[in-house]
Structure formats: structure tokens, C-alpha cells
C-alpha positions in Angstrom: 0.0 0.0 0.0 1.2 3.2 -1.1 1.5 6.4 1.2 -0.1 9.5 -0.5 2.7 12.6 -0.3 1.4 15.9 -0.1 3.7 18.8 -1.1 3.3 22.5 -0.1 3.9 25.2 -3.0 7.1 26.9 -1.3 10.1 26.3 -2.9 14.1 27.0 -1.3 15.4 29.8 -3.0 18.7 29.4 -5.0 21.8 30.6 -3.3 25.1 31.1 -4.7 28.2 29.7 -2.9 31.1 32.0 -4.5 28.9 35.6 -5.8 32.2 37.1 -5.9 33.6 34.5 -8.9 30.3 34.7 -11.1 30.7 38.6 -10.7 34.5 38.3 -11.7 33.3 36.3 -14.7 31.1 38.8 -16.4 33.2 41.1 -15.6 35.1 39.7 -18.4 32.9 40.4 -20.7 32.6 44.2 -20.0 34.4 47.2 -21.4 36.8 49.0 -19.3 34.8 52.1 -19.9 31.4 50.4 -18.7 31.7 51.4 -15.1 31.6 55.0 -16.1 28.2 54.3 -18.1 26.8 52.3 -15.2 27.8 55.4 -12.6 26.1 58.0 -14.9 22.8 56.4 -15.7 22.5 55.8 -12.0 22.0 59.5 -11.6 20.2 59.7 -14.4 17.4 57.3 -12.4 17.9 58.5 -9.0 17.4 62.4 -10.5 13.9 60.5 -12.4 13.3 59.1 -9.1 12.8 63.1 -7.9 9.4 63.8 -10.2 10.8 66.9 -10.8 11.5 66.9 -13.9 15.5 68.3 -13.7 18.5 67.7 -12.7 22.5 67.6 -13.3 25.1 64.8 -13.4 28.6 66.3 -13.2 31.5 63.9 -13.6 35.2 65.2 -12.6 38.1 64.8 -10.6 37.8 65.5 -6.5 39.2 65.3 -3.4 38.4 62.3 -1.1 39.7 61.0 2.4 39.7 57.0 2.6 41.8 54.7 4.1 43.8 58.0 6.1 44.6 59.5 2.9 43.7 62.3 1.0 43.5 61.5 -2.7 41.8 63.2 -5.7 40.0 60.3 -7.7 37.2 60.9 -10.6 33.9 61.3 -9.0 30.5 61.0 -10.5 27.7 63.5 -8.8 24.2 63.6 -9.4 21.7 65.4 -7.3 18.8 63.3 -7.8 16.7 61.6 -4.8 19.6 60.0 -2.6 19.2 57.0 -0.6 18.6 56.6 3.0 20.9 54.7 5.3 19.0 50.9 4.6 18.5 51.7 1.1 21.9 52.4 0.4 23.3 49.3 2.0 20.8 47.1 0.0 21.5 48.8 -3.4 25.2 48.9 -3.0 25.6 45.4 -1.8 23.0 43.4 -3.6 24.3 41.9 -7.3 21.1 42.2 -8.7 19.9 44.9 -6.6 19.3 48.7 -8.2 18.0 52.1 -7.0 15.5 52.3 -10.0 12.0 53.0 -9.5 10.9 51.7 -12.9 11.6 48.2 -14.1 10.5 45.8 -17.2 12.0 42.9 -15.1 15.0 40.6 -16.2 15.3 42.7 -19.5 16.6 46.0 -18.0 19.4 43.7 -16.3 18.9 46.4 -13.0 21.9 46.1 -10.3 24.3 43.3 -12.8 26.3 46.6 -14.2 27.9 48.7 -11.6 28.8 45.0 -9.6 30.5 43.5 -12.2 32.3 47.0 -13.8 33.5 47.7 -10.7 35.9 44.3 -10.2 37.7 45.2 -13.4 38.0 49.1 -13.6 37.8 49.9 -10.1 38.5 46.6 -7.5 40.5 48.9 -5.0 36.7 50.7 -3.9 34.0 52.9 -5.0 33.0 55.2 -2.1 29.2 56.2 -2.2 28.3 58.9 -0.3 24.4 60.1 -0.3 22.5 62.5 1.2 18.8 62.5 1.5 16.7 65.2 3.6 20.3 66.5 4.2 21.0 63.4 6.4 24.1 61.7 4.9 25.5 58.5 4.7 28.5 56.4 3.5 29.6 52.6 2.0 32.4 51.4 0.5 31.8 48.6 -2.1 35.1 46.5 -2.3 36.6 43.6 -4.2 39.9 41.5 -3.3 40.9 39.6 -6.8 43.3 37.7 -4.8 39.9 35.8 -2.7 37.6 36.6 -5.0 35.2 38.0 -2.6 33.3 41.4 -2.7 31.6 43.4 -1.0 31.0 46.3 1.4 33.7 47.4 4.3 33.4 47.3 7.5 33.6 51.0 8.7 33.2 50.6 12.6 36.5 50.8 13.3 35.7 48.1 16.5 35.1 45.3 13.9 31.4 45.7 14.7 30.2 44.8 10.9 28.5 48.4 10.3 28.9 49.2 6.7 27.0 52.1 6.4 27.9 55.2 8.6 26.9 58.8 9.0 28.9 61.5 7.2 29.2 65.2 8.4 27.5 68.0 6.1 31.7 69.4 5.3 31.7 66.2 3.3 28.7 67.1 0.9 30.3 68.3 -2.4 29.4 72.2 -3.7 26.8 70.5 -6.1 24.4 68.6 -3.4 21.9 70.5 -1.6 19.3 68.7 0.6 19.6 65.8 -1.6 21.8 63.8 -4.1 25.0 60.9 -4.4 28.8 61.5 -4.9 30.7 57.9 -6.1 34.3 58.2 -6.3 36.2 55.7 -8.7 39.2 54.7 -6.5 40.8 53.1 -10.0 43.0 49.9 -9.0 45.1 51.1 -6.1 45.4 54.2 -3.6 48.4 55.5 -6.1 45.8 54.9 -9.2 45.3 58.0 -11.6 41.6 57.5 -12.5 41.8 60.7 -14.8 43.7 58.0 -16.8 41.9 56.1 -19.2 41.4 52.6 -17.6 42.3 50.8 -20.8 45.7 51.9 -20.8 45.5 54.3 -24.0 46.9 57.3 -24.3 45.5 60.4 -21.9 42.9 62.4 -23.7 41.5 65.6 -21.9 38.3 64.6 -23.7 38.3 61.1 -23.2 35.3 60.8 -21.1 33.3 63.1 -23.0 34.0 60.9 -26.1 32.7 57.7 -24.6 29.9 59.0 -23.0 28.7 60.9 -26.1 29.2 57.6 -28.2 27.1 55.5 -25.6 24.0 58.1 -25.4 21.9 59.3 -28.4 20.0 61.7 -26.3 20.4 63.2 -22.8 17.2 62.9 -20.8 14.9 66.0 -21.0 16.1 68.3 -18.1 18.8 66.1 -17.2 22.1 68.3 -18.1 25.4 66.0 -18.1 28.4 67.6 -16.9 31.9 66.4 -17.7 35.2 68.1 -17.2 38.0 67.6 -18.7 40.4 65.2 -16.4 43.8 66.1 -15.9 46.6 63.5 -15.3 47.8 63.9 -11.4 51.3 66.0 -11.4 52.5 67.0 -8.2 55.2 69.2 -9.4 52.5 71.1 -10.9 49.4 73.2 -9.2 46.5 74.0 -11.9 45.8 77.1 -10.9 42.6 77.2 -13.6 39.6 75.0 -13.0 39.3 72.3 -16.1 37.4 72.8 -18.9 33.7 72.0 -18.6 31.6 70.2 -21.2 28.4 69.4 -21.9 27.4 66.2 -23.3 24.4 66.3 -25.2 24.2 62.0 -27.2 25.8 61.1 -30.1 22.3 61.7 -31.8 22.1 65.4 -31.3 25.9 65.6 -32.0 25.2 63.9 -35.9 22.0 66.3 -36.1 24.6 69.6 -35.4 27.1 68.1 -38.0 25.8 66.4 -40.9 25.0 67.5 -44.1 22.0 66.2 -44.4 19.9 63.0 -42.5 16.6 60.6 -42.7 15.1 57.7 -42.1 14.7 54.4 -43.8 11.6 52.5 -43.0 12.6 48.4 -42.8 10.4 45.4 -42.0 10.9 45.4 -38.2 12.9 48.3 -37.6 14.0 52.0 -38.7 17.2 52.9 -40.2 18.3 56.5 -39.1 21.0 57.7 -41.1 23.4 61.0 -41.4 25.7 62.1 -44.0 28.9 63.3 -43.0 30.5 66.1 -44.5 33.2 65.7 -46.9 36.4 66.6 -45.1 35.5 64.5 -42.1 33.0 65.8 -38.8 35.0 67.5 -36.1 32.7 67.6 -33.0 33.2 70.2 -30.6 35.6 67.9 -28.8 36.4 64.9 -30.9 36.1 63.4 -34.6 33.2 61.5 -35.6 33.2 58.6 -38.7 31.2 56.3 -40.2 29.8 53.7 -38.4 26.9 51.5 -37.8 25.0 50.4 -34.4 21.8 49.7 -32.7 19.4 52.2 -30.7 17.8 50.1 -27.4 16.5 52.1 -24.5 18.2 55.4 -25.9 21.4 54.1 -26.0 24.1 52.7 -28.8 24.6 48.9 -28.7 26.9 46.8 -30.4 28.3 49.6 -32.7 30.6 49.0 -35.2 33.5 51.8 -36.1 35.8 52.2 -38.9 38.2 49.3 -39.5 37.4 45.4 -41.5 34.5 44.7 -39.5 32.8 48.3 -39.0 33.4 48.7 -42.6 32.1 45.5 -44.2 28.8 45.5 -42.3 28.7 49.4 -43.8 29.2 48.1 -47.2 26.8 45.3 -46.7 24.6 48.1 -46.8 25.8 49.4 -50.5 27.6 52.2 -48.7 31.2 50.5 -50.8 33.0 54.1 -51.4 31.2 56.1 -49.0 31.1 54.5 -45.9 33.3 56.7 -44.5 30.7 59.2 -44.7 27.8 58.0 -43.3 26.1 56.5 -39.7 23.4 54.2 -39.6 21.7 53.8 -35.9 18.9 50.7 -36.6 16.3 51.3 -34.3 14.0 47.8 -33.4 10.2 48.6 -33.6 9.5 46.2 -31.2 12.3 47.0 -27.8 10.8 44.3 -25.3 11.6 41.6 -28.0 15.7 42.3 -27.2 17.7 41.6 -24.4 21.0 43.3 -23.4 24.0 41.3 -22.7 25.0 41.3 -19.0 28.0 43.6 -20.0 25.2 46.0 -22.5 28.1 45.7 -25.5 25.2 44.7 -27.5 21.4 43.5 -27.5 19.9 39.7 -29.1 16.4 39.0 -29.5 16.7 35.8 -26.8 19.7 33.3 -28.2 19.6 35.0 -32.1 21.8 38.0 -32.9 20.8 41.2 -34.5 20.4 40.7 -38.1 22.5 42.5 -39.8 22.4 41.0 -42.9 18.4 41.3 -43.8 18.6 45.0 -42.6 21.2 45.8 -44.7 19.6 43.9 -47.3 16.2 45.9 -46.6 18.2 49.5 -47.2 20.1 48.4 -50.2 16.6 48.1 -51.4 15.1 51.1 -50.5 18.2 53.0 -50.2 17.2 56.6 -51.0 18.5 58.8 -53.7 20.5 61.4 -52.1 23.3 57.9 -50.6 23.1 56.2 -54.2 24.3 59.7 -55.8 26.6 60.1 -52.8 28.3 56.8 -53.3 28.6 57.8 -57.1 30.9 60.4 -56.3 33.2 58.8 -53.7 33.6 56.3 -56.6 34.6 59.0 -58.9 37.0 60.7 -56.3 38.1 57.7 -55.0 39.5 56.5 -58.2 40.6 59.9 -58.5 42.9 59.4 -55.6 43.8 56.3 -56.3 45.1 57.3 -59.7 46.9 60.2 -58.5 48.8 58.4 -55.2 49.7 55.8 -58.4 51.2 58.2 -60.2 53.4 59.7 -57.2 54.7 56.3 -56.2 55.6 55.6 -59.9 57.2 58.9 -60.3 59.6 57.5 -57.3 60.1 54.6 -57.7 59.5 52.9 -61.5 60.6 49.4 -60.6 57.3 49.2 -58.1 54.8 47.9 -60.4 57.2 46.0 -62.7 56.6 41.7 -62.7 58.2 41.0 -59.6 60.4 38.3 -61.0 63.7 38.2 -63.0 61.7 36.8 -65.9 60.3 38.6 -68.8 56.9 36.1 -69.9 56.8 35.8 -73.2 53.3 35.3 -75.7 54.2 32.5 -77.3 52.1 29.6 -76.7 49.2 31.2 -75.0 45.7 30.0 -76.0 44.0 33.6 -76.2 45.7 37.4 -76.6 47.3 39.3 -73.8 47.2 42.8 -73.8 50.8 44.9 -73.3 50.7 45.8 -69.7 51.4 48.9 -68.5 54.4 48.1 -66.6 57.0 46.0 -67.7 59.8 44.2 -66.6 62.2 44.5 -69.7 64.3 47.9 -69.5 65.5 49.1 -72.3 69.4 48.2 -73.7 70.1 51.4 -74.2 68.9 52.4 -70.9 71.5 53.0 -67.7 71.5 50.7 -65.3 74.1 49.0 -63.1 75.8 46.1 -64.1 74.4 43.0 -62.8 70.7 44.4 -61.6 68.6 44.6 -64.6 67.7 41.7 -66.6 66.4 41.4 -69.8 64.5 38.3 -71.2 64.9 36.9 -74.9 62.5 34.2 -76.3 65.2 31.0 -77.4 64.5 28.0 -79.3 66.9 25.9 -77.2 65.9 23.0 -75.1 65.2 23.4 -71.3 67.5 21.8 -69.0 64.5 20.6 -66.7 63.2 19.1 -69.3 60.4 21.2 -71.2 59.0 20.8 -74.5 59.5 22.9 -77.9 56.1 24.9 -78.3 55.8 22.9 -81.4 55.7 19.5 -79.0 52.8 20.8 -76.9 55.2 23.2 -74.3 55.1 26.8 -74.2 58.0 29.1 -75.1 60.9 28.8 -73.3 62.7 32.2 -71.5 66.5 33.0 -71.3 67.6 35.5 -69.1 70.8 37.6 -69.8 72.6 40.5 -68.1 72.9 43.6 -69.0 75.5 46.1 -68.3 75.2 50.4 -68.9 76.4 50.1 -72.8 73.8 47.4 -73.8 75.9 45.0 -73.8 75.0 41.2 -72.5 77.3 39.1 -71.1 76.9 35.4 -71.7 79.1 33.9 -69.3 76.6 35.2 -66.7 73.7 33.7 -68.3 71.5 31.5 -66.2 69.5 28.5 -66.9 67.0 28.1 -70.1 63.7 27.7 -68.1 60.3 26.3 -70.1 57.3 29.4 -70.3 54.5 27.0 -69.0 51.6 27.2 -71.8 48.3 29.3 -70.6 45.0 27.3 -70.3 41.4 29.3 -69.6 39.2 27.3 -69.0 35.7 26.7 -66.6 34.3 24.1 -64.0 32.2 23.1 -65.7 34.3 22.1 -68.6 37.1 20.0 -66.1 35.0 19.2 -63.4 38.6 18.7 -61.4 39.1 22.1 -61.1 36.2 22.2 -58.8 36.9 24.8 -55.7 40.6 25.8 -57.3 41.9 28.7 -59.2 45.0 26.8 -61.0 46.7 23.7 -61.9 50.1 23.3 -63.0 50.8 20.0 -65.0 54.5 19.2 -65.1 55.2 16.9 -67.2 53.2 18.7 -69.7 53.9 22.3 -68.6 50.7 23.4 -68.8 49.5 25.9 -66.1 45.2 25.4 -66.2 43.4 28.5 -64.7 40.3 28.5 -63.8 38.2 31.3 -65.0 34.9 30.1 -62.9 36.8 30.2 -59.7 34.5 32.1 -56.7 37.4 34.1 -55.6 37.9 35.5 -58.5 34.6 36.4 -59.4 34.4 37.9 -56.4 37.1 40.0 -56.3 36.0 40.8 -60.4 32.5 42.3 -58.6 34.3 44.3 -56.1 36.9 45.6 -58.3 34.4 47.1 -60.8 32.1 48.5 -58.0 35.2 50.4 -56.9 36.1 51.0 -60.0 32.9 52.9 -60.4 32.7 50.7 -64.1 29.3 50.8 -65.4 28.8 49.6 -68.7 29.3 46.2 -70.1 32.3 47.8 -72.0 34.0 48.8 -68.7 32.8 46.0 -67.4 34.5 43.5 -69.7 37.9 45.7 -69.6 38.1 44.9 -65.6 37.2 41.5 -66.2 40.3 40.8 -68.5 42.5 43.0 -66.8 42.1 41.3 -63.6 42.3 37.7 -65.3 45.2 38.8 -67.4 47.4 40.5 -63.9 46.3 37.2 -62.4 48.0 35.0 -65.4 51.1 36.6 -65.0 51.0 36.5 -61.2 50.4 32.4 -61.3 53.0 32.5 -64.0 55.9 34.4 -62.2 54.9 31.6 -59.0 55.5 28.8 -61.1 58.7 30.1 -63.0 60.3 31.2 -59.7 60.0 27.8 -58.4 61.1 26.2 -61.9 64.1 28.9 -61.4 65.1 27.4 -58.3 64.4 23.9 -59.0 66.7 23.7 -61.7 69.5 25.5 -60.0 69.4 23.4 -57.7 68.3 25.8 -54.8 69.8 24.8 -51.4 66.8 23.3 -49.5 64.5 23.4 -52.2 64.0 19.9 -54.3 61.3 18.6 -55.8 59.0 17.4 -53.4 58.8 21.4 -52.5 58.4 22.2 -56.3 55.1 20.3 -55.9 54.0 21.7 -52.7 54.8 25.3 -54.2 53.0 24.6 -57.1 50.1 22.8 -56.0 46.6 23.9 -56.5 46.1 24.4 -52.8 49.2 27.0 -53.2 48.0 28.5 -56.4 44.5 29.3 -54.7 46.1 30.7 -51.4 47.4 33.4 -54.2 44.7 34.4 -55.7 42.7 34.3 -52.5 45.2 37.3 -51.1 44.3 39.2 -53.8 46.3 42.3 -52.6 48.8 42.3 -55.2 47.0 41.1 -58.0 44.0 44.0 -57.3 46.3 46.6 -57.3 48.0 45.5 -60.8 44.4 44.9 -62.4 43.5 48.5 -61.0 46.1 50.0 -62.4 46.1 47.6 -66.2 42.1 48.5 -66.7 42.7 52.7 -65.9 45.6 52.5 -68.4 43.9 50.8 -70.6 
């Protein structure tokens, strides 16, 4: 016989054995910079908290006595509400605990921040002192990275546990009145100069002000943000001026001041705010703003992405190829309480699935409006511009720069379609100076190659000799090097030798033939983004990038393969055949024409000049 069970609907709450180590780990995962954010939108609430409707957060550095020393450490004041002396021990102390009146539960992530950005920008303290009703009081939030445990100090003095004590009124800063919270940043150590920038960059007077104007788009209305300028510690040196003071207004109303023009782009699920730079670059009041791309969640930039390979593909993604540097895109979700912020707020997902970037830039290709399609026009046109004219100066210094890089002059005989005459070359001229022994000059010969390549008549290409010159013209031939086989050229398509599958070449010794493959997705890629740079519209200019491209990339493959013959058949010291066919395998080949630097620049230069 069976007992019946009856079970009561309480539950035992989880507990966490070591909070100090899961705050150390998303700590991790937070910017150095984050605490700052965290301190500042703190006043932010508690001046919300008020109902008054205004308020001022001032950020700067200030004078604080902990520990028996005086020290001057960045402080962050706002003169909202304050806490009393049990509110401020449960807010401080508590990791998921926050002074915010207004939550949308686990979503807004209330409390996580300041914990966890403290351990890494500030572990040596943050003092809090708040007044409410002109009665203050005073914690000090701690972490030891040694233990791993956190939390607030005992200020008795007897060892009596209180950590929350009374403060005099001399201890209120100038800009508290009744009410209102100082937080000093104590940085790493007592010796730590938290005017520094906690990532270890170079001091900026303005380095605060930047970060906080890239976080915000707007300032709450009637809040006014206050940061001064922070001045590295020197104590052979008195200021005798107060530091700058500057007002930080969002990154939004910055763009809005600058740009030449702005709108909107309306996608499926979201809105696409944009702003057009102007053309010399936008110099904010205190620093210079670029193009870049990020998300709008609560007022606030998420997951932006600045100049550089990955800020600058996701811009092009949106058809922005030459102009990117001109224009910001903020994406705005329709829909805020589908999106979560990450426990360090770098960025926001819509439960386990990332922002998607690729069907919103998808969406404003689309409906991209006409004033960015005739603006990416132009930076085509000046772009190539540029790029013709920086061509030109490095050629004017130095001639030798876009000649083959190879002591081998390729010659035309035995290729299956015509090349055009480059417009460099590696072949001076006889009658040209030059120093004996540097420049080389190759000469198409009907002899036999010593490696053991055919006439062109048996199936081989043409074969190369290479001779000396000196400043007369003269050659010598006792400094002539080996006869070496010219591989013979064969286009041809996947779908035609199904081997070539997924490669871009094939060199076939023993009947030195060097296969390229015209079908291969790299280089059709790099043919796309070539003529989009280019600016080539027509299917005449069109064609003309397409062979200069393939034809740069035939002699690139060709100079591979004829350095390695070169140094195969003089018998190269380390280099036998087994690394001949590792050289010149299609593996190797591909890896070429995959870093597509070199050849790009040639094909650029071969379809201008054409």
C-alpha cells in the first residue's frame, strides 16, 4: 500500500556559494569604460526618481579622504533623490539589486552593471556617499581579486560589521543641496590616476566626453550632463585654472549639429536613421566623428561598429562600398521588449539569435534613398581619383614598383588567347642606364630546357633565357643562367574539367601546362568588387576589368610557377622537388589568388591605363 505525499507550494530559493567569482566572470565580458556608463545612468534614475523633472550629473576629478589618505580620484555626482541609510546598504551590496524605480524585469538587467564593472575598472573601492533630507551616509563597495570576494567594508572601526555610517555636512560636495549621491572611482590602487583612461590608452583631456557621447543618443529631458576635462595627477605642478567644462548632449544630437543632411529608412521590423557626414571629415566640438553602424535600445548605442574590417564590411553590406566613411546608420527595433542586453550591454539579441544584420542591410540596399546612391557615385569617382593620383606619385619615385616582380620577362608564345601589353614592364631598355648585374632582360630562345620542357611545337610553351645587362647594352653570356620552359596558358571553366572544382590553377609538369580557372568564386568575387570600386558601369567597362584582372592574375600564377622552376633547376639549397610540388600545387596556387592584394592593385592599375 502506497503512502499519499502531499507537497506545499514553497520552494528554497537558490543561493550562490562564491557571488564574488560569477561577478569576476562577467566582468570579463565588460568594457573598461562600462563602469563610467553604469555610474552615470545611476544619476540619471535616481534624478527621475525626484518627479521633478530636472536635474544635473557632473563627472570630474575631486578630493576624497579613505583609508587615512587624502587622494583626488574621478567622482560621479548627481543630485537626484539620494538613498537613506537601509536603502543604500541594500543597493550597493546586492548583485542584482538597483535604486531604479521603474523596471520591465530581467530585460533592463537592474543592479548586474555597476557590480561587475566595478571588479575590473575599479577593485581597490568605489565610495558612495548620499544624502537625502540633508542626512548623509557612507559605503564602500570593495573587491579583493586575490579571494575573489566582494563586497561592502566594514567602517566601525571596532570590527562591529556596520557598513553604512553617517557623514558630516563638510563632506557634501558644492553641487548637493538637501539631496543627491557622490561615487568616487578609486581606479586599482590608492596610487591609481583614475583621470587615466582605464584601458591603458593614451591620456585624452576629452576622453570621457567621447565615450559617454558615443554611448548616449539623447540626454534625458532636463537632465544636463556635466563632464570636465580630467587632468593626469602631477604633483610638481598646481592648476591654478579649473578644467574645462563640457556638456554632453548623445551622439544623436551631435550627428544632427554636424551632418550634411539626414533621414530615415523605414525596414520590416525596424527603422534605419541615417546622417551624412561632410566631406572633409565631422570634427565635434571635442572629438572626430566617422562612419559607423550600431543599434538604438533604450536610448542608448549597442553593439556599434567603427571604422576598420569589421565596422566597414557590415557598412558596405549596406551598399555604402566608397562612402562609408561618410555616413552613420543607428537601426532602431520597432519592437524594444523583444531584445535583451547582454549582462556587459556591448550589445542586445532577440533571446539566443543576434541582431540581423544581414536582412537589414539587405532591406536599405533596397530602398536605399537617392541622395546615398548619388553620394556613393561620387566617392567612386574621387576615390578613383585618388587612387590614380597616389599611383602616379609612387611611380614617379620609384618605377621598378609595379614591374613583374620576377627576374623573368613572360613571353606570348604559346598562349591559348591574346594578352594585352601591360602597362608596366619588366624589360628595360638596352640602351637604358642601369648598373651592371641588376637589370635583366629576357629573350625568347628556341633551345631545349635543362628541366626538361618541351619545344612549343611538342605541346610546351615558349621557353625564357635571361641575360645580363650592363650600362652600354651590352649582354654578357658567361653570366647567363638556366633556359627555363614558359608554361603554356590554359582558360578554362568548372564546368568544362570538373577537377578544377573549388581551385583557381593547376600546374601540369610533365606537360607544362599551367590550367586557370576562370569560374573560380574568388575570383569572381574580387572581379565584382573591383568594378564597383572602379565605379565601371557599362558592359564595356565591365569586360575591360574582367580581363584586366584575369590577365594581372595569369602573370601572377606565371611568375609563382617560374620562380619555383628557377630554383628547382639551380638546384636551390633546400629546395628539391617534393617542395616544387608543394609550391605549385593547387592548394598553393589558390592561397594566391585568395590574397588578392597584389594582384587587385595591378588589375586596378592595367584596366585605368587601358
Amino acid at each position: 500500500m502506497s503512502t499519499a505525499l502531499a507537497y506545499g507550494t514553497g520552494v528554497a530559493p537558490f543561493w550562490v556559494a562564491r557571488p564574488g567569482l560569477v561577478v569576476e566572470q562577467n566582468a570579463l565580458q565588460s568594457s573598461p569604460f562600462q563602469l563610467f556608463r553604469e555610474l552615470v545612468q545611476n544619476g540619471f534614475d535616481a534624478i527621475d526618481a525626484l518627479r521633478t523633472g530636472s536635474g544635473r550629473v557632473t563627472v570630474g576629478m575631486r578630493p576624497v579622504l579613505f583609508d587615512g589618505q587624502m587622494m583626488c580620484k574621478l567622482a560621479v555626482i548627481d543630485t537626484g533623490a539620494g538613498f537613506t541609510r537601509a536603502d543604500l546598504g541594500r543597493v550597493t551590496n546586492g548583485v542584482t539589486a538597483s535604486g531604479k524605480t521603474k523596471t520591465s524585469g530581467p530585460r533592463d538587467r537592474h543592479g548586474q552593471g555597476l557590480k561587475h564593472t566595478m571588479v575590473r575598472t575599479s577593485p581597490y573601492g568605489l565610495v558612495f556617499k548620499s544624502w537625502r533630507n540633508n542626512r548623509g551616509h557612507m559605503a564602500v563597495l570593495r573587491y579583493d581579486p586575490d579571494t575573489g570576494e566582494g563586497g561592502l567594508m566594514d567602517l566601525s572601526g571596532d570590527g562591529s560589521g556596520k557598513t553604512v555610517i553617517s557623514v558630516p555636512a563638510a563632506d557634501r560636495p558644492e553641487e548637493i543641496g538637501s539631496h543627491g549621491t557622490v561615487v568616487y572611482v578609486l581606479g586599482t590602487a590608492a596610487d591609481d590616476d583614475t583621470a587615466l583612461p582605464p584601458d591603458g590608452s593614451p591620456h585624452r583631456p576629452g576622453w570621457l566626453v567621447e565615450e559617454l557621447t558615443k554611448r548616449y543618443v539623447t540626454v534625458p529631458d532636463g537632465v544636463e550632463l556635466v563632464v570636465e576635462n580630467l587632468r593626469p595627477a602631477n604633483p610638481k605642478k598646481a592648476f591654478k585654472r579649473a578644467p574645462a567644462r563640457n556638456r554632453v548632449v548623445g551622439i544623436g544630437t551631435e550627428l544632427d549639429l554636424l551632418a550634411d543632411h539626414r533621414g530615415d529608412v523605414a525596414l520590416s521590423d525596424a527603422t534605419a536613421h541615417y546622417w551624412v557626414l561632410p566631406e572633409k571629415g565631422a570634427g565635434s566640438r571635442k572629438f572626430s566623428v566617422g562612419g559607423h553602424v550600431g543599434a538604438l535600445f533604450q536610448d542608448e548605442v549597442y553593439g556599434r561598429k567603427d571604422k576598420g574590417r569589421n565596422g566597414t564590411t557590415v557598412l558596405q553590406s549596406f551598399g555604402l562600398v566608397s562612402s562609408h566613411n561618410r555616413v552613420v546608420i543607428y537601426i532602431r527595433p520597432e519592437d524594444e521588449h523583444r531584445y535583451v542586453p547582454t549582462v556587459s550591454r556591448s550589445t542586445i539579441s532577440e533571446g539566443s539569435e543576434e541582431l540581423p544584420w544581414d536582412r537589414w542591410s539587405r532591406e536599405f540596399k533596397q530602398a536605399m534613398p537617392d541622395c546615398l546612391k548619388e553620394l556613393e557615385r561620387a566617392e567612386r569617382r574621387d576615390w578613383s581619383g585618388r587612387v590614380q593620383q597616389a599611383i602616379n606619385r609612387i611611380v614617379e619615385r620609384d618605377p621598378d614598383l609595379f614591374r613583374v616582380p620576377s627576374t623573368f620577362q613572360l613571353t606570348d608564345v604559346g598562349r591559348d588567347r591574346p594578352l594585352r601589353r601591360p602597362p608596366f614592364s619588366a624589360q628595360p631598355a638596352p640602351n637604358e642606364p642601369s648598373d651592371p648585374g641588376r637589370n635583366l632582360q629576357a629573350q625568347n630562345t628556341s633551345e631545349r630546357s635543362v628541366t626538361g620542357g618541351q619545344d612549343p611545337d611538342q605541346g610546351g610553351g615558349g621557353t625564357i633565357l635571361v641575360s645580363y645587362y650592363d650600362g652600354d647594352g651590352e649582354t654578357h653570356p658567361s653570366r647567363r643562367r638556366k633556359v627555363l620552359p614558359t608554361p603554356k596558358v590554359h582558360h578554362t571553366t568548372e564546368q568544362d574539367d570538373p577537377s578544377l572544382k573549388g581551385v583557381a590553377a593547376r600546374y601540369i609538369p610533365d606537360a607544362a601546362v599551367l590550367q586557370i580557372n576562370d569560374t573560380y568564386q574568388g575570383a569572381l568575387d574580387d572581379i565584382e568588387r573591383l568594378t564597383e570600386r572602379l565605379g565601371a558601369e557599362s558592359d564595356l567597362e565591365c569586360e575591360r576589368v574582367r580581363e584586366a584582372y584575369l590577365e594581372t592574375a595569369e602573370k601572377t600564377l606565371l611568375v609563382v610557377v617560374m620562380r619555383n622552376l628557377s630554383r628547382l633547376a639551380n638546384k636551390t639549397e633546400g629546395f628539391d622537388a617534393a617542395t616544387f610540388e608543394e609550391r605549385t600545387s593547387p592548394a598553393a596556387l589558390s592561397s594566391i589568388m585568395d590574397n588578392h592584394l597584389w594582384v587587385d592593385k595591378h588589375a586596378a592599375w592595367s584596366a585605368r591605363t587601358a
